[in-house]
LOGURO-35230 format. One record per residue: x, y, z of N, C-alpha, C in turn; residue in three letters. Coordinates in pm, whole numbers, plus 50000, padded with zeros to 5 digits. Layout:
BEGIN
XYZXYZXYZALA
...
# end
This chain:
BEGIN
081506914719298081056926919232079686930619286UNK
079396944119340077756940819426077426950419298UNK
076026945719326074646951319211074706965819251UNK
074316972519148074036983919131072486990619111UNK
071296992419179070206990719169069877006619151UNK
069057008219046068507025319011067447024419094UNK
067317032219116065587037419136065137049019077UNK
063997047419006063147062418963062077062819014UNK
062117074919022060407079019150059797090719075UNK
058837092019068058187111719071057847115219223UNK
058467132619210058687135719331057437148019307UNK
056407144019365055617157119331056347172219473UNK
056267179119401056457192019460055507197719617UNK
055547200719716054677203619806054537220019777UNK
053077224019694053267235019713052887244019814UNK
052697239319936052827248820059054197251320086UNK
055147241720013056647251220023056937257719959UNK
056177255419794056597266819674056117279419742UNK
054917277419685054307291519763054837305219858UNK
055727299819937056297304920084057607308420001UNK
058017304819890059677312619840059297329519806UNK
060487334019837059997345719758060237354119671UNK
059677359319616059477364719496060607365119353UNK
061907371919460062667376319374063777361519361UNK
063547349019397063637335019419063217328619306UNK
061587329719274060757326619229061547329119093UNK
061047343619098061447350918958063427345018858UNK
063987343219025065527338918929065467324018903UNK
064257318518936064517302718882063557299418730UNK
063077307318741061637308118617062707317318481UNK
063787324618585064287330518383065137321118379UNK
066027307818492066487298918439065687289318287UNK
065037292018304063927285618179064587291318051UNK
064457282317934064707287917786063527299617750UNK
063817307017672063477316917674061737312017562UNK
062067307317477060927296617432059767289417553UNK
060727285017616059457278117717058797293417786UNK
059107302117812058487311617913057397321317801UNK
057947320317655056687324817589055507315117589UNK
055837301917579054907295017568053807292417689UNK
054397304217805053477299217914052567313217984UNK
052837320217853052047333117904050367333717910UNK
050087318417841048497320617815048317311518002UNK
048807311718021048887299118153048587309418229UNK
049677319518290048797332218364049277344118389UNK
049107358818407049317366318382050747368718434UNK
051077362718545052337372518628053557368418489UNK
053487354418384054747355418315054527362918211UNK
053577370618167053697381018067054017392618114UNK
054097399218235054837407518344056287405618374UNK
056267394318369057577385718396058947389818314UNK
057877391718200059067391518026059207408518043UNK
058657415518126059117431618149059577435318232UNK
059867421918356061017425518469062237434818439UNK
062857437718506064327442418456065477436618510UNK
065107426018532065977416518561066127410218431UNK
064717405218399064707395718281064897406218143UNK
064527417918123065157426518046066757426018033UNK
067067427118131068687426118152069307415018086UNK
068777405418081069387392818098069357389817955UNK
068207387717918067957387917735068327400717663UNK
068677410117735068857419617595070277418017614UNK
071317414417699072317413617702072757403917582UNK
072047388317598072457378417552072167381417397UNK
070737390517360070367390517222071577402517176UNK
072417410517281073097418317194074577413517161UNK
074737403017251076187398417250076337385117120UNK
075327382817051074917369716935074497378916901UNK
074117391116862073357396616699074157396216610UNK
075197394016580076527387816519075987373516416UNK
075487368316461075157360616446073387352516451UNK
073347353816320071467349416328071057337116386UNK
071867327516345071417313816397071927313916575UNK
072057320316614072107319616784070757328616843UNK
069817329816757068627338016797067587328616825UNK
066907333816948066257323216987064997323416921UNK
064967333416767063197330316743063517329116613UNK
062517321216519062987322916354062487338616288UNK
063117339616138062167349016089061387345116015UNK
060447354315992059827351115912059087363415774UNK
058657355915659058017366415566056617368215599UNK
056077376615558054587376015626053887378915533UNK
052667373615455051897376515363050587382615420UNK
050237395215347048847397815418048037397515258UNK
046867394715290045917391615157044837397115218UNK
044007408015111042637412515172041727406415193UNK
041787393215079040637385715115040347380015305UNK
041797377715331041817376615459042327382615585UNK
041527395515552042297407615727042417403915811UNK
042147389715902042427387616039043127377916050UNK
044167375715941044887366315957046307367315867UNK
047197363415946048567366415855049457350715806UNK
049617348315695050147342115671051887339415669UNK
052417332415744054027336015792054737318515730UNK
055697324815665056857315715619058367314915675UNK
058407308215770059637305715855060727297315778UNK
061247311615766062637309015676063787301015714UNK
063607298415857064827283915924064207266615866UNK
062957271315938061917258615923061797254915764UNK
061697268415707061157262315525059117256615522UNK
058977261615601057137260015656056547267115700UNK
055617266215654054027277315687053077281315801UNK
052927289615872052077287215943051137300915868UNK
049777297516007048617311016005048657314916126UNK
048907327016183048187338016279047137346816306UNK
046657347116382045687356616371046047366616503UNK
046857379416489046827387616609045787393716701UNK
046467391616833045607397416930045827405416972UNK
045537416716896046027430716937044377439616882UNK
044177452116941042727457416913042637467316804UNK
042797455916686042217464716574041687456216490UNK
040477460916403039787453816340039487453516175UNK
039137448316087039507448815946039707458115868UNK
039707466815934039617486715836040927485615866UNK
041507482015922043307481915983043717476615868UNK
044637479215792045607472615668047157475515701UNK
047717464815664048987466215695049907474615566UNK
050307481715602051407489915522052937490715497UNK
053417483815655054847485015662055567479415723UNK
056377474015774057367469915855058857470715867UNK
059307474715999061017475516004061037470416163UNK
062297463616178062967461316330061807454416392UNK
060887448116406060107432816507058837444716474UNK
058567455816437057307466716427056347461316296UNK
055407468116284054587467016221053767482616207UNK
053517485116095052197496916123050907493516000UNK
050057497116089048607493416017048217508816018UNK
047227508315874046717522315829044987520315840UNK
043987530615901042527525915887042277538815820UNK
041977539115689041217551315633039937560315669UNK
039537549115716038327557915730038547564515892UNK
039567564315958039597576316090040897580316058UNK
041847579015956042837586415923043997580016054UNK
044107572216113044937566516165045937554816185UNK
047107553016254048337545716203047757538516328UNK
048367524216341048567519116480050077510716419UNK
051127514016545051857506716533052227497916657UNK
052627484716630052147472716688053417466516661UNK
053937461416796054597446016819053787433616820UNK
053797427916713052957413416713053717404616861UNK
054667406416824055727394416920054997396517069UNK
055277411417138055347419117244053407417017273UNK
052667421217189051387420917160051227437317222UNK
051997444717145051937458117199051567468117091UNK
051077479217143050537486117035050257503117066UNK
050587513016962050247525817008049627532016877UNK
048557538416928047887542616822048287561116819UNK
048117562216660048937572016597048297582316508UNK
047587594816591046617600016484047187605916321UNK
046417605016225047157612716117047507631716149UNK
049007636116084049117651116133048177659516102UNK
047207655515946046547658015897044837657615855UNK
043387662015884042767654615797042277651315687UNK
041807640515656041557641015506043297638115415UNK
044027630115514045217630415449045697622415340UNK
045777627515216045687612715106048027610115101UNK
048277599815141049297601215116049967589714978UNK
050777597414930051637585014848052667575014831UNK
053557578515015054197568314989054337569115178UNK
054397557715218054537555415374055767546315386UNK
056427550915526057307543915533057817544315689UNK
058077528915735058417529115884059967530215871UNK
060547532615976061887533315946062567528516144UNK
062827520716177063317518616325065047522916367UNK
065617523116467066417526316504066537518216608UNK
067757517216715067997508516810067007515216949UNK
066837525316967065897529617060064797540217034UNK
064497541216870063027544616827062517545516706UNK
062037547416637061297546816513060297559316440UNK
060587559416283059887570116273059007564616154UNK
057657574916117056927568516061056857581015951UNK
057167576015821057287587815723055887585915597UNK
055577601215607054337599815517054937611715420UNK
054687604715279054897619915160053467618915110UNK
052957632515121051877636315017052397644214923UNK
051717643214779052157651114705050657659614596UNK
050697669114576049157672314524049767688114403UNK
048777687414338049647694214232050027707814245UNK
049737718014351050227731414397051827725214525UNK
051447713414591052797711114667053007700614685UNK
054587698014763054897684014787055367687314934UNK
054927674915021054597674515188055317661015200UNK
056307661815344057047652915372056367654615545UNK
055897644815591055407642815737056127633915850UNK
056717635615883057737628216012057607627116164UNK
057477614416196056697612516310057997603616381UNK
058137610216492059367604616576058817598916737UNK
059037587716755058737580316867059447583616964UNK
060617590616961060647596917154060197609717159UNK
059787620717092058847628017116057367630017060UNK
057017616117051055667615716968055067624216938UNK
055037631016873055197641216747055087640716615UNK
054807648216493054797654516372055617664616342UNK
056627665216226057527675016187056787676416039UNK
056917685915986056487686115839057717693715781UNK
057937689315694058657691915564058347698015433UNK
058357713315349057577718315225058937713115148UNK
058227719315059059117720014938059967709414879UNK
059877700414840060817687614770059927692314578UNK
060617689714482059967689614350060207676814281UNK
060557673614386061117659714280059587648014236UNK
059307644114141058427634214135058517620114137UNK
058187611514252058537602614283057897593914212UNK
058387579414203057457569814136055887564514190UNK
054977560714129053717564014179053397551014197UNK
053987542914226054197529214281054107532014429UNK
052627526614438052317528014630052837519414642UNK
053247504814583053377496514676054677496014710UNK
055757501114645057377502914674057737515714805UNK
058067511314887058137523814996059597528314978UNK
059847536915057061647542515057062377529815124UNK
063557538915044064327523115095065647538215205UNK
065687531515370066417535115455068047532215438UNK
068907543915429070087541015403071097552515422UNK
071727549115571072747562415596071777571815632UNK
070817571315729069897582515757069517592715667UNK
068887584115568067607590015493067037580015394UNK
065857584415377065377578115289065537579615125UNK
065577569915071065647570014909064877562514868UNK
064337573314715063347569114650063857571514468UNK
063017566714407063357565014232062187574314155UNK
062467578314049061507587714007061357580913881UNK
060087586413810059977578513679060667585313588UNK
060687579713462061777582413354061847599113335UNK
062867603013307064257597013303064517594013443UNK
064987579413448064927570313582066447581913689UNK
065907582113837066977591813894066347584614053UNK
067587588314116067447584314267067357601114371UNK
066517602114435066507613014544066467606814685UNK
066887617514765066767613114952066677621215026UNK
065847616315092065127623515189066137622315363UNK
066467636315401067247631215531066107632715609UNK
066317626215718065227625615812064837635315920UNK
066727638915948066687649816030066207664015974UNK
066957669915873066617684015825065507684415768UNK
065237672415673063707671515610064627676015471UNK
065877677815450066107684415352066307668415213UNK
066297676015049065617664814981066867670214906UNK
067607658814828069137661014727069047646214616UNK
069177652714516069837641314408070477631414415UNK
070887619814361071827609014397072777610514350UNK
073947617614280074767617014186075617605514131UNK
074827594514159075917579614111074327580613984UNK
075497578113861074807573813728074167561313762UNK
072847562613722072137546413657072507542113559UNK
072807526513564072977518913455072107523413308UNK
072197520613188071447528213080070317510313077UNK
069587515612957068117508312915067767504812999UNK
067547512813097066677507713256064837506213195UNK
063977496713216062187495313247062027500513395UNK
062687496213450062387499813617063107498213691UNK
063337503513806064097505913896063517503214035UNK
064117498114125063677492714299064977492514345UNK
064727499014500066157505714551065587491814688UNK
066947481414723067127474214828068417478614966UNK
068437480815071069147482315166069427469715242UNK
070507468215351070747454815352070277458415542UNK
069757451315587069517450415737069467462315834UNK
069577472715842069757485015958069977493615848UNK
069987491815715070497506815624071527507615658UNK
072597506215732074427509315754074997504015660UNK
074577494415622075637481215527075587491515358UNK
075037480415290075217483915134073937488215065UNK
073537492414991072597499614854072267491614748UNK
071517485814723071257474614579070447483214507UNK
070287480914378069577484614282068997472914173UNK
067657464914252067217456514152066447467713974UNK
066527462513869066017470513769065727459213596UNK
064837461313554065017459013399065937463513328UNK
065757455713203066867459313142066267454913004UNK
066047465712938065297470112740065187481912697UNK
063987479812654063427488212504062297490112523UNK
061467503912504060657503512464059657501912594UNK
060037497512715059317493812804059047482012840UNK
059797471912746059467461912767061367456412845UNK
061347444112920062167442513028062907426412946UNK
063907429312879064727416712830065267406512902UNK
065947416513049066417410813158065977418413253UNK
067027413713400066797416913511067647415413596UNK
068557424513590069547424913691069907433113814UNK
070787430013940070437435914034072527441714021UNK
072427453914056073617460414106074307462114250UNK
075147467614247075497472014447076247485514421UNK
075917490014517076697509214488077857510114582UNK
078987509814554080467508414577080627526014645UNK
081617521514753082507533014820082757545214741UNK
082637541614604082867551314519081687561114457UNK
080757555114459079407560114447079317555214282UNK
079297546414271079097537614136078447520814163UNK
077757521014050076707509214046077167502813989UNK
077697489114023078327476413997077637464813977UNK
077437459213857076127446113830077047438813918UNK
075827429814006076097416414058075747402214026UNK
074897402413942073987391013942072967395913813UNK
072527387413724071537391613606070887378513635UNK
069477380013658068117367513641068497359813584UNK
068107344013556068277338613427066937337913336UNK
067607334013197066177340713104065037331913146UNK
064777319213172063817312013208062907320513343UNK
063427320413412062807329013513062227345713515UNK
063587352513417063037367613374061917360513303UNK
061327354913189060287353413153059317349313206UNK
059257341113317057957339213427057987353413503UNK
058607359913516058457372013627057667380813540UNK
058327381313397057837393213337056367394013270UNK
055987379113253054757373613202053847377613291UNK
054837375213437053557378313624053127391213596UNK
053987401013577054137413613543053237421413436UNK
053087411413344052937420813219052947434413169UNK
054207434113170054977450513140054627457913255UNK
053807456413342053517467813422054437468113550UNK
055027478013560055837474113654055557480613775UNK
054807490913777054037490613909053017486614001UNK
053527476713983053207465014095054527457614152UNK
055147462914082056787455214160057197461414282UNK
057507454714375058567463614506059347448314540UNK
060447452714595061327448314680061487450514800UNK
062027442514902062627443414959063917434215078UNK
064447437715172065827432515238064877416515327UNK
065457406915346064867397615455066187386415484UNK
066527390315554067477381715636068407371215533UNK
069077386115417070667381915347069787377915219UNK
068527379615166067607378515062067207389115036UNK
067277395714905067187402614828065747399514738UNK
064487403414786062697394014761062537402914688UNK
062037399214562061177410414493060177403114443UNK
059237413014452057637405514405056807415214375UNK
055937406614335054837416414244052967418714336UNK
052747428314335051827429314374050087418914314UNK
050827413314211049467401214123049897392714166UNK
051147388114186051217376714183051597367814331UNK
051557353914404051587349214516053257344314555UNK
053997345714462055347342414467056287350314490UNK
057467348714572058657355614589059567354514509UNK
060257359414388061417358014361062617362514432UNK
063437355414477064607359314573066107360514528UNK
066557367214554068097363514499069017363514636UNK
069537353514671070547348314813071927354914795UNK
072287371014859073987373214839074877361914857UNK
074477353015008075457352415024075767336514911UNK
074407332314882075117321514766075197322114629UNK
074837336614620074507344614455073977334114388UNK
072667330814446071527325614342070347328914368UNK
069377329314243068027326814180067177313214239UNK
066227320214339065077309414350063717317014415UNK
062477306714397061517312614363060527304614516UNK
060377314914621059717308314769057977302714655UNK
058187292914736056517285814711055577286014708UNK
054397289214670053087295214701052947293714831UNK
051917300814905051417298715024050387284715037UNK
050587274615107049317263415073047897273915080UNK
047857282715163046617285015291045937296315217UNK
046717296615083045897315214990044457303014939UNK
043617308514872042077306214736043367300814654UNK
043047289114577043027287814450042847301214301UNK
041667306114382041597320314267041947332614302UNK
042847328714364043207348714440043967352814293UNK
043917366914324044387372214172045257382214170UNK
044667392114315045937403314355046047404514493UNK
046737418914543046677424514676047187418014780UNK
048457407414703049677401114804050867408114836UNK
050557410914913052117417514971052497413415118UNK
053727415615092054717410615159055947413915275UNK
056277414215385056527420115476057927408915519UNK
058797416415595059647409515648059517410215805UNK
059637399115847058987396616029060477392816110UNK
060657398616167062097395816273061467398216387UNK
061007390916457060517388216597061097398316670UNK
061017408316799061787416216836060587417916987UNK
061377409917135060167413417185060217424317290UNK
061697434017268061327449617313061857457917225UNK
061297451717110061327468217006059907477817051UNK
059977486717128058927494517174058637501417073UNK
056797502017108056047508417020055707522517082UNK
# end
């Protein structure tokens, strides 16, 4: 039987031969790389952050990210929730919903603490600075960014809202002031302003709840007597909901499920008087009727509602990857409800908030996206 002898060596590379390959060589052995390793090597040097805008390498990943969007767990990045807290503007706190763990960021993109975050849809972001009346909207992932003057100055608005599409995004502002009501629409392939008069409807005065996107337009809830309106995006034109609300509604928050195509939720209270007994969430059927799915349980409606104390504007919701989050603007916790396992649970404080923080947590959903163009 003869021996079988290994040998292991390191073979260092001669780079007077690398060097001499060329280019378009170079380039097809470097997107052999996981797509992870080639982010991780952009601080190393400039040509692979160029690299990730080839159109080769465009080709190659948008193919693969469109042929698995079917499927979340074949994505090569996690999501995540994103907490922004005023106490801390240059830094975002992110909860990676695969992992179940925390990290901190701080973006490198050029804007500085007058920047507040307002919104997010599709891997985007938009930040608002009051004092020059301007939007910037920003790929964290991409580290990309376009800044966005207001249509207006001096523009006080009441409800903002990003809204994305597969090849652009629009950024919706309603002002409302007591001679009129102003709908402002800003469309990313002709970067532009459309304005919209006339809507009468009075919306809920809950800044922190934005429209919820669904079937190309936006929908919003008005205060009592509780009613749903929508805004189309294209005509600018504004119509009633005609599906009845459930009765003894406290409040109302309208949820959409991923792209707005899918389904319509209606998280809401449920009493007297203003005060919220329960808390159940509905789904709006083919038929245009609201169907309970799920009611809180009382242990938990009573920690929410205690967070709350009756006030319910501070509540918003919204969609995050098959989670249904609603939270309160006081308080540091997510209450979630999971479709697909129809249950009640409550995400964890952040380790990384003060001990004494008290308000001004809100909450964002982060889907990595690194050519959702800005």
């Amino acid at each position: 039987m003869k021996d079988i002898t290994t040998f292991t060596s390191t073979t260092t590379m001669d780079p007077r031969v690398w060097s001499k390959l060329p280019p378009d060589v170079v380039e097809h052995i470097l997107l052999l790389l996981p797509l992870k390793t080639l982010l991780n090597l952009r601080p190393t040097c400039k040509a692979f952050s160029s690299l990730l805008f080839s159109p080769s390498f465009v080709s190659k990943h948008s193919s693969s990210s469109s042929s698995s969007s079917s499927s979340s767990s074949s994505s090569p990045f996690s999501s995540f929730l994103l907490l922004s807290y005023p106490q801390c503007p240059l830094y975002f706190r992110l909860y990676d919903s695969n992992l179940s763990s925390w990290r901190t960021i701080s973006p490198s993109l050029p804007f500085s603490s007058s920047f507040s975050l307002v919104s997010s849809s599709g891997g985007l972001f938009c930040l608002f600075n009051p004092s020059s009346s301007s939007f910037l909207v920003c790929n964290l992932f991409a580290k990309t960014s376009r800044r966005i003057e207001s249509p207006t100055h001096s523009l006080h608005f009441t409800h903002l809202a990003l809204v994305t599409t597969p090849l652009s995004y629009n950024l919706v502002l309603l002002s409302s002031k007591s001679t009129s009501n102003t709908a402002f629409v800003y469309n990313s392939n002709d970067l532009s302003w459309k304005r919209f008069e006339g809507f009468d409807a009075i919306l809920s005065d809950s800044c922190h709840q934005q429209g919820t996107f669904f079937h190309g337009g936006l929908y919003f809830t008005t205060p009592e007597p509780f009613s749903v309106v929508r805004l189309d995006l294209e005509s600018g034109k504004w119509e009633r909901h005609v599906a009845e609300l459930p009765q003894q509604l406290t409040f109302v928050r309208l949820v959409s499920d991923d792209d707005g195509e899918g389904k319509l939720y209606l998280v809401g209270g449920v009493g007297t008087d203003g005060i919220s007994r329960s808390i159940k969430l509905w789904e709006l059927t083919g038929e245009g009727v609201w169907v309970e799915m799920a009611a809180l349980p009382e242990i938990m409606c009573r920690k929410f509602v205690s967070v709350c104390y009756h006030n319910y504007e501070h509540v918003y919701c919204f969609w995050h990857e098959g989670m249904i989050c609603v939270c309160c603007y006081m308080w540091p916790e997510i209450l979630y409800y999971s479709v697909s396992r129809r249950s009640w649970d409550w995400l964890p404080r952040c380790p990384y908030l003060p001990l004494k923080s008290t308000c001004g947590f809100k909450w964002f959903s982060f889907l990595p996206k690194l050519y959702a163009s800005v």
